[in-house]
N, C-alpha and C positions, 0 to 999 in steps of 0.2 A: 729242096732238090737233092737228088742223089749226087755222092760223091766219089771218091775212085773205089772206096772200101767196099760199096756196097754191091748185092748183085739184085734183081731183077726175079719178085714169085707172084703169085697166085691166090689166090680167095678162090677155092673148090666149095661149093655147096658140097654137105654129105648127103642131103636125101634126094637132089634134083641129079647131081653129076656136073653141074656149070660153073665156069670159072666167071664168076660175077664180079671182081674185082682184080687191081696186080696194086702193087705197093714195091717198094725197095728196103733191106733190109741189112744189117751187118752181120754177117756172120761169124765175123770173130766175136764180137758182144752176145750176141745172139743165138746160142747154138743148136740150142732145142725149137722145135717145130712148133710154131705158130699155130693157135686156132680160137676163132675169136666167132662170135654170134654176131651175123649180119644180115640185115634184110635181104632176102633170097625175092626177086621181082616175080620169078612163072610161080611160085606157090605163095606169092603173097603174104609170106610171115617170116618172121625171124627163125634160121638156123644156124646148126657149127658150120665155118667155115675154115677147111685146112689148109696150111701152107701148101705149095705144088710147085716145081720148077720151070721157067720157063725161058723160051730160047731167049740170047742177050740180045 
């Protein structure tokens, strides 16, 4: 679980435009931008997916 540090992002596909996933993260540890290969479900295969902000 998240705890008071952390805030609240995004899994954006690059090629679709969809935020397929959110996660929590610290951004004091953390500072640089997230982007990890994740199964993207409307194209069916693995892409980058980027960090993106989202409401708390």
């Amino acid at each position: 679980m998240a705890n008071g540090d952390s805030i609240k992002i995004g899994l954006k596909c690059e090629e679709s435009g969809d935020i397929n996933y959110t996660t929590h993260k610290n951004p004091k540890t953390h500072t640089e931008k997230m982007a990890l290969k994740k199964y993207s479900p409307r194209l069916k295969k693995h892409t980058i997916h980027k960090e993106i902000k989202l409401k708390s």
